[in-house]
C-alpha positions as CSV (number, residue, x, y, z in Angstrom):
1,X,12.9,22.0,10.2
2,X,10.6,19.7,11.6
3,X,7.6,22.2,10.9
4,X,9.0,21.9,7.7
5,X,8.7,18.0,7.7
6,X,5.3,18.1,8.8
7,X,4.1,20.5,6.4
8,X,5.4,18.3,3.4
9,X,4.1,15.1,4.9
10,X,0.5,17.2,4.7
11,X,1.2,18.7,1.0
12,X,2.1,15.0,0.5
13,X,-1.6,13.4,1.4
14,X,0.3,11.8,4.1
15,X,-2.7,12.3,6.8
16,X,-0.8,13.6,9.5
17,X,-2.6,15.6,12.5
18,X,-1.1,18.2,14.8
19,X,-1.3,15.9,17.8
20,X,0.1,13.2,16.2
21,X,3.3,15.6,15.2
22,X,3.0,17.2,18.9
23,X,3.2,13.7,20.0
24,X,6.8,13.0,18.4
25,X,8.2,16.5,19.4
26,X,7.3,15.0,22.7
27,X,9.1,12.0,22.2
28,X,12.2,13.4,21.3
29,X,11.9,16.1,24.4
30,X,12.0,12.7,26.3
31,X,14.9,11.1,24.7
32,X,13.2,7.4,23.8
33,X,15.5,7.4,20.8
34,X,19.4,7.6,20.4
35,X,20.7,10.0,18.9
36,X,20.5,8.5,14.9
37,X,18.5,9.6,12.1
38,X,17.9,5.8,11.6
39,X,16.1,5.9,14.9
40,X,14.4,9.2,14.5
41,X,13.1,7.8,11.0
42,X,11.7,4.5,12.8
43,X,10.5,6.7,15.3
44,X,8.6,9.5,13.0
45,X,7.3,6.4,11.0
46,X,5.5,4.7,13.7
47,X,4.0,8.3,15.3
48,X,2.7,9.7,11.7
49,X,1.9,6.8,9.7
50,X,-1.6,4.9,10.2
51,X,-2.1,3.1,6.9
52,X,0.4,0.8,5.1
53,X,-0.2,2.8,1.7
54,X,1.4,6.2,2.8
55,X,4.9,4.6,3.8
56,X,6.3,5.1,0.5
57,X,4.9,8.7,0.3
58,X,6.0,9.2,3.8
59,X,9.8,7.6,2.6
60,X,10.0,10.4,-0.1
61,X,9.2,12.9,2.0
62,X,11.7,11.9,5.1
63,X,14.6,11.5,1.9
64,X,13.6,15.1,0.3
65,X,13.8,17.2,3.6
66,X,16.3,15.2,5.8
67,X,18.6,14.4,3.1
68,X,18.2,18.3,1.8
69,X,21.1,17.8,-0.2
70,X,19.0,17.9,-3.9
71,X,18.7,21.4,-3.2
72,X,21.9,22.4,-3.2
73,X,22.7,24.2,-6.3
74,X,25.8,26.3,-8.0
75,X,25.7,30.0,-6.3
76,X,23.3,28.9,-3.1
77,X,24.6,29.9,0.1
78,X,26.6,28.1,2.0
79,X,25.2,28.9,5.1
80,X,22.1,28.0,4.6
81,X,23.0,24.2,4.0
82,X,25.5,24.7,6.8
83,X,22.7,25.8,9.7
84,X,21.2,22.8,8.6
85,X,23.5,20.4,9.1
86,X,24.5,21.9,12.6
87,X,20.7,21.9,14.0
88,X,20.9,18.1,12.3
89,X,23.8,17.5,13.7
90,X,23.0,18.8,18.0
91,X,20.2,16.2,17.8
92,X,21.5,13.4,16.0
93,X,25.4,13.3,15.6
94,X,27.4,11.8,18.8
95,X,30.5,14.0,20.2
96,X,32.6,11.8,18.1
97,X,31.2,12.1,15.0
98,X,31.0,16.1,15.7
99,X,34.9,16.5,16.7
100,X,35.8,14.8,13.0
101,X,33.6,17.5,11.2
102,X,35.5,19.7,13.1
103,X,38.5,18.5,12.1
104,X,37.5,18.8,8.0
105,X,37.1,22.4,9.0
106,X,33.7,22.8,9.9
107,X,30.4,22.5,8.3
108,X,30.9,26.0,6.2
109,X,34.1,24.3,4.6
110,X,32.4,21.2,4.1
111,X,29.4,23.1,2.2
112,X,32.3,25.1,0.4
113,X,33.6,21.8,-0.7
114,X,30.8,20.2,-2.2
115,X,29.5,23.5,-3.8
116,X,32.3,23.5,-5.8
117,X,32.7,18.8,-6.3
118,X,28.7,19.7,-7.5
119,X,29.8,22.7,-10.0
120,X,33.4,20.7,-11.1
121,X,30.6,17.0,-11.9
122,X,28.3,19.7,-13.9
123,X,30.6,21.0,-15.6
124,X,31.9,17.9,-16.9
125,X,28.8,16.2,-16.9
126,X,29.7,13.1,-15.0
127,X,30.7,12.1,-11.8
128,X,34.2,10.9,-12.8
129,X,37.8,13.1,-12.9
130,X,39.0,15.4,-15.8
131,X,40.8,12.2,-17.2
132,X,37.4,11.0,-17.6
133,X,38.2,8.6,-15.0
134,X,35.0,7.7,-12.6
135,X,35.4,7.9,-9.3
136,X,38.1,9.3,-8.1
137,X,36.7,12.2,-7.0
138,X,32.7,10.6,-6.1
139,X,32.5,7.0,-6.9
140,X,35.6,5.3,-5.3
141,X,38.4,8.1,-4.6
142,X,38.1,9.9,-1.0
143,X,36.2,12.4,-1.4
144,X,33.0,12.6,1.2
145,X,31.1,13.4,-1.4
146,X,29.2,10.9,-4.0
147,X,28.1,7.2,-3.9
148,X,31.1,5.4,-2.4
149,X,33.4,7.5,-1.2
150,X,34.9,7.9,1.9
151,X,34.8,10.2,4.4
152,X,33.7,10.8,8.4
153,X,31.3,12.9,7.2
154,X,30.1,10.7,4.5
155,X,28.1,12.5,2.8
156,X,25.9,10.1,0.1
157,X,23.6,11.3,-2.5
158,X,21.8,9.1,-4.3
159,X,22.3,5.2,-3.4
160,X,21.0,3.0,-1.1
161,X,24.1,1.4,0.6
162,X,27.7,2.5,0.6
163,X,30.8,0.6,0.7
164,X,32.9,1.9,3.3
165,X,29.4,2.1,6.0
166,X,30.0,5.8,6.5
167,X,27.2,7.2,5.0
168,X,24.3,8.9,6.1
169,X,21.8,6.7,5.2
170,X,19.5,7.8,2.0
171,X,16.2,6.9,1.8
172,X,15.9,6.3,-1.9
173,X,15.2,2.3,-1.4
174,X,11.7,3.4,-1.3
175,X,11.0,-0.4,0.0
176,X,6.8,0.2,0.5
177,X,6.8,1.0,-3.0
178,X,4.2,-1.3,-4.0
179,X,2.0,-0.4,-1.2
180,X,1.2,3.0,-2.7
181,X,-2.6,2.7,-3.6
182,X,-1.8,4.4,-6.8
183,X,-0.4,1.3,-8.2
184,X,-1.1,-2.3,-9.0
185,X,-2.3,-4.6,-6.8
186,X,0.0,-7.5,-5.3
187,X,-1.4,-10.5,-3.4
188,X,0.3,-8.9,-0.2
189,X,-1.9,-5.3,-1.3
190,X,-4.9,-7.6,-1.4
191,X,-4.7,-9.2,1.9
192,X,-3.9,-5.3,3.2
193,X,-7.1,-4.2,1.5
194,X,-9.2,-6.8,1.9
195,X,-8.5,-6.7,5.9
196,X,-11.2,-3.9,6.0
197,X,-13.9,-6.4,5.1
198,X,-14.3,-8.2,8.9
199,X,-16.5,-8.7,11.6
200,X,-15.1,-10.8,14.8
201,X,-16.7,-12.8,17.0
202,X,-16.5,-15.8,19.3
203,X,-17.9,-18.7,18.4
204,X,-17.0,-22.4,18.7
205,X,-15.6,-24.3,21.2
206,X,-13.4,-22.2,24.3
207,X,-10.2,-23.6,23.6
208,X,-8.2,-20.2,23.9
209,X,-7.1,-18.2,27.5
210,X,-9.5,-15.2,28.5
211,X,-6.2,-13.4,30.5
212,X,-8.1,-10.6,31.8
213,X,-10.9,-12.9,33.0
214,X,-8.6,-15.2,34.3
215,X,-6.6,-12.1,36.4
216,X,-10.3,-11.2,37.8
217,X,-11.5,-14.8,38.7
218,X,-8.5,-15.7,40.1
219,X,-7.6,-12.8,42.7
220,X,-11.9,-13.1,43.5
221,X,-11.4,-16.4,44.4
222,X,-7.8,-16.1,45.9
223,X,-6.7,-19.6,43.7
224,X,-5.8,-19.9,40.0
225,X,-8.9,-19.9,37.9
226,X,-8.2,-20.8,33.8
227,X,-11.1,-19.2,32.0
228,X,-11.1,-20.1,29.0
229,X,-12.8,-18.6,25.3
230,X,-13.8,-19.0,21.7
231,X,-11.2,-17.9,19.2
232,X,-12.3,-14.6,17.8
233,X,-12.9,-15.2,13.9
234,X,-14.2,-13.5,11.3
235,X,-17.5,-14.0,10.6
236,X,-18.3,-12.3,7.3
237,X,-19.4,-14.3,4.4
238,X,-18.2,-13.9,1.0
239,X,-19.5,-14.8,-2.4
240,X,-17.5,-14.0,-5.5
241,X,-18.3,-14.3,-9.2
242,X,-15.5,-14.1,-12.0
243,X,-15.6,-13.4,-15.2
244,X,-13.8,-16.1,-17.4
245,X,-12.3,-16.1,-20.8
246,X,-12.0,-13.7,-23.9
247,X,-10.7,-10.0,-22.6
248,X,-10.3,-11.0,-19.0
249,X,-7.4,-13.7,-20.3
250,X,-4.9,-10.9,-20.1
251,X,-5.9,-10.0,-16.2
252,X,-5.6,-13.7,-15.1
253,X,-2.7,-13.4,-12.7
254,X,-4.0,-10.5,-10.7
255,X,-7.4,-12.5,-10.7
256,X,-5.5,-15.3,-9.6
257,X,-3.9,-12.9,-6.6
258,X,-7.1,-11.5,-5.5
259,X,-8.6,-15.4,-5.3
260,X,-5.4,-16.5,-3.2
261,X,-5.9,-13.3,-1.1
262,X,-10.0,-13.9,-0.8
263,X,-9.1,-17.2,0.1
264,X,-7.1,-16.5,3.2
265,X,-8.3,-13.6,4.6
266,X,-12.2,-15.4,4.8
267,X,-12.8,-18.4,6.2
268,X,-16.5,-18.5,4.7
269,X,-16.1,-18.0,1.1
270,X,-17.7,-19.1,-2.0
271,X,-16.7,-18.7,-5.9
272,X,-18.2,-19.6,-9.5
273,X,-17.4,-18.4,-12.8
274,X,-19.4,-17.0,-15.5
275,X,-18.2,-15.5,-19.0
276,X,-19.2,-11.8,-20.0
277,X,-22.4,-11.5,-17.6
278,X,-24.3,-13.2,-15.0
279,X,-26.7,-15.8,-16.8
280,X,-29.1,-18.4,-15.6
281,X,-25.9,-20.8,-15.1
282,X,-22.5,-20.7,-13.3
283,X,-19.9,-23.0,-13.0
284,X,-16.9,-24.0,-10.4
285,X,-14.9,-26.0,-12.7
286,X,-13.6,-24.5,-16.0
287,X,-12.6,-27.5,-17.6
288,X,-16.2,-29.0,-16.9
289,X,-18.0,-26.1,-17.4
290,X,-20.4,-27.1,-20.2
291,X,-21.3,-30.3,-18.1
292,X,-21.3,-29.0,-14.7
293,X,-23.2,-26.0,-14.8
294,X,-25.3,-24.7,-11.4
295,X,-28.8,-22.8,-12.1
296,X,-27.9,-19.6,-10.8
297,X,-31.6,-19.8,-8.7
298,X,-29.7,-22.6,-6.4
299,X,-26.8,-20.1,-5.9
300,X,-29.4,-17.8,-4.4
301,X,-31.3,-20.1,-2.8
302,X,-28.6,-21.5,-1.1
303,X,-26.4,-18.6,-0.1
304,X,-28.2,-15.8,2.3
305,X,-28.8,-12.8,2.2
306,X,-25.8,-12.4,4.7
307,X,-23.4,-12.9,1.9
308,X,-21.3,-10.0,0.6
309,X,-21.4,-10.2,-3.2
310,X,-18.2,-9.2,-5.5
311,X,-18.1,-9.7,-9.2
312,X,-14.8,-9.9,-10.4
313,X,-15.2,-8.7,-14.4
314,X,-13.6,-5.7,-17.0
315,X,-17.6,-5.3,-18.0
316,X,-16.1,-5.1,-21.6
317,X,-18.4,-7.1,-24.3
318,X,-21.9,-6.0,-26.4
319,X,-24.7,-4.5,-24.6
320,X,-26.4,-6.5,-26.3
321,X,-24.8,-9.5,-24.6
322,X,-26.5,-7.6,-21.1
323,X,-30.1,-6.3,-22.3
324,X,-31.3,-8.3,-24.7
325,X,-32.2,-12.6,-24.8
326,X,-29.8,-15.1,-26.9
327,X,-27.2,-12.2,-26.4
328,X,-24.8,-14.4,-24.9
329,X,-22.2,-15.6,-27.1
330,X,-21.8,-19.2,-25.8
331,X,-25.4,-19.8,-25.5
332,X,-28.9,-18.9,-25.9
333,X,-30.3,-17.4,-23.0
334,X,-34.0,-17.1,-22.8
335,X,-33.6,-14.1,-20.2
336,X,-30.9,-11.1,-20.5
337,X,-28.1,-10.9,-18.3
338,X,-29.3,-8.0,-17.4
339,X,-32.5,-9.5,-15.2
340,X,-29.7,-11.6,-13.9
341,X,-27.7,-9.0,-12.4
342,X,-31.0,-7.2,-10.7
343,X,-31.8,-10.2,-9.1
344,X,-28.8,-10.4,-7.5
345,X,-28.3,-6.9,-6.6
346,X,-32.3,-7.2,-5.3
347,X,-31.2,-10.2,-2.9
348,X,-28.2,-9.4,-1.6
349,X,-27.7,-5.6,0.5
350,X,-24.1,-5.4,-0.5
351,X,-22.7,-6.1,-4.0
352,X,-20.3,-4.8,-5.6
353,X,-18.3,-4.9,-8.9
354,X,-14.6,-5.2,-9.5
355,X,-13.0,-3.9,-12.8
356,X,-9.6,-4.8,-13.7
357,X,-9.3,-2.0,-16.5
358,X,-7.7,1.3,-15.8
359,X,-11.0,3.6,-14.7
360,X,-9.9,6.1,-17.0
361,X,-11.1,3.7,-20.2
362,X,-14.6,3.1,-18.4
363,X,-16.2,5.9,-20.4
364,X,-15.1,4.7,-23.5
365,X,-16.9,1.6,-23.5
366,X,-20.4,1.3,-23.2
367,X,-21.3,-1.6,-21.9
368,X,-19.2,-0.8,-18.5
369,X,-21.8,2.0,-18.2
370,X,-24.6,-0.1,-18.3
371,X,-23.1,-2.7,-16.0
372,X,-22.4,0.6,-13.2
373,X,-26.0,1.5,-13.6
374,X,-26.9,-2.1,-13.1
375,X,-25.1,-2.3,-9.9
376,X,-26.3,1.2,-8.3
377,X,-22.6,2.6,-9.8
378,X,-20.6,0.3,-7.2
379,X,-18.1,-0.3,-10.1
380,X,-14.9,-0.4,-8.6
381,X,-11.2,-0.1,-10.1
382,X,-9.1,-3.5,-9.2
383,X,-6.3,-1.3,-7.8
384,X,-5.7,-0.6,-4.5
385,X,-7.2,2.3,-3.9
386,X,-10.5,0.8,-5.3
387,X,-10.4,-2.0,-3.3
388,X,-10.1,-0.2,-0.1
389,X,-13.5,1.8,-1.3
390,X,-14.8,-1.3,-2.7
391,X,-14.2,-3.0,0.8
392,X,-15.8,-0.2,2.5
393,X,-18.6,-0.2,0.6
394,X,-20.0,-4.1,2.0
395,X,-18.6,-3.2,5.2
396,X,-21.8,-0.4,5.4
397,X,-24.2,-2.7,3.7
């Protein structure tokens, strides 16, 4: 069974290794746990899980085989379902909890009896009595089969919570949903992703305990001895350009979530806005931005070349707006955006480019191509998936 769990976990993309599973069959050998599936769940979590995006895979997985009960079906064996719940049941089920399935008749006339509740709901096609009356027989009667009912057993397919608190718990809440890094982004995915962009080091003024110095020092010296240290901080430096106005109006709140993010996961961090592509001017202030503008030259000037670059942008406008003069459409600019871009891509070692629309349109619109080739193809999805890559990329620049 748990060869079985592992397996799935590893069809799943859940990156599980075999010392990691060897690891909690050692665990359980020792006994750390009580004998629960909540505390075997918690337990399997925490030894195969090493990234926040593969908890809701790893949920569906721990639901499909420890729950099992999907698979039973009109004219499977009994016994099969049965073995299962008896291995379940020596490692998880306490003496008590044992003696009442014992009472019910055993786990071969529990199977028997929910065989034939399964066949009676699919032949009437719902989960309510012959009368037509719900739950009698699954949702409220006291049967130990369906979403409230009750029963020692308690048997639940299919809901999160149950009213009586019998239930083996289900594992359908799927609460890391949103951390799956096949879905949108979140501020709370962004600071997760965004975490992979750091470099620590002490600087400042020592105003936080060194313990392990302080140990050392003071049984040396035979007296207590405070050492004291810099706070470790992050020391990269950001600098992020977004794309304002016309097509990116319909991605303003996730903009807005990935600023709020940027904002709190570096302390040196530095923004302007531009509309469509990089000209000779940017702006900090949108409501002031044809009085306020800021030659792009003193951007570069003024930021080094330590500075990881991110343009935040869907790349969707003319080409002609990129590669030709007086393509911008606010504007005439006496150099193309395109010269633009290569100069920043020629200063700074690591840029790259953030693109709010799904990857699979990128092909379709050809201005996104010439904006990957313009960045040395570090165009990267605004998902999580491509932020984690994205985030990796400047890490190696």
């Amino acid at each position: 069974m748990f060869m079985n769990f592992f397996s799935e976990l590893r069809q799943a993309k859940v990156p599980v290794t075999l010392k990691e599973y060897l690891m909690l069959m050692e665990a359980l050998d020792r006994d750390v746990i009580d004998k629960s599936v909540d505390d075997f769940y918690y337990l399997s979590r925490a030894a195969l899980v090493k990234d926040e995006k593969h908890l809701d895979r790893f949920d569906q997985v721990f639901g499909h085989v420890f729950k099992g009960l999907e698979k039973v079906t009109v004219g499977m064996p009994t016994d099969v379902q049965a073995e299962w719940l008896k291995a379940l049941s020596d490692k998880f089920l306490s003496d008590e909890d044992r003696k009442m399935i014992e009472e019910m008749g055993g786990f071969e006339k529990l199977m028997e009896m929910m065989a034939e509740r399964m066949r009676e709901a699919k032949e009437r096609g719902e989960d309510g009595d012959e009368d037509g009356k719900k739950g009698r027989r699954g949702k409220d009667g006291s049967t130990p089969f369906g979403a409230n009912g009750y029963h020692p057993e308690g048997i639940r397919i299919g809901q999160d919570k149950g009213r009586h608190g019998k239930a083996i718990k289900v594992w359908d809440k799927r609460e890391y949903k949103n951390l799956d890094d096949s879905v949108e982004l979140g501020t709370r995915n962004i600071k997760v992703a965004l975490r992979r962009l750091r470099k620590f080091a002490r600087t400042g003024q020592p105003d936080e305990l060194d313990i392990k110095t302080t140990i050392k020092e003071t049984a040396n010296k035979g007296y207590l001895d405070l050492v004291m240290q810099p706070e470790r901080r992050n020391t990269i430096k950001v600098l992020i350009f977004f794309d304002i106005g016309g097509s990116m109006d319909s991605h303003i709140k996730l903009c807005e979530e990935l600023f709020s993010a940027a904002k709190t996961e570096f302390k040196t961090m530095e923004f302007f806005y531009f509309h469509n592509c990089l000209y000779e001017t940017v702006w900090k202030d949108n409501r002031r931005r044809n009085v306020e503008k800021i030659p792009t030259w003193d951007v570069l000037n003024k930021y080094g070349h330590d500075y990881k670059v991110i343009f935040v942008g869907d790349a969707t406008m003319s080409p002609y707006e990129i590669t030709y003069p007086g393509g911008s459409v606010e504007h005439w600019n006496e150099e193309p955006g395109a010269i633009w871009v290569d100069r920043v891509t020629q200063f700074y070692e690591s840029v790259v480019w953030l693109n709010p629309v799904g990857e699979r349109h990128w092909d379709y619109t050809p201005s996104i191509e010439v904006m990957r080739q313009l960045t040395a193809d570090r165009m990267f999805p605004l998902t999580i998936e491509g932020l984690d890559k994205a985030m990796r990329e400047l890490v190696r620049g």
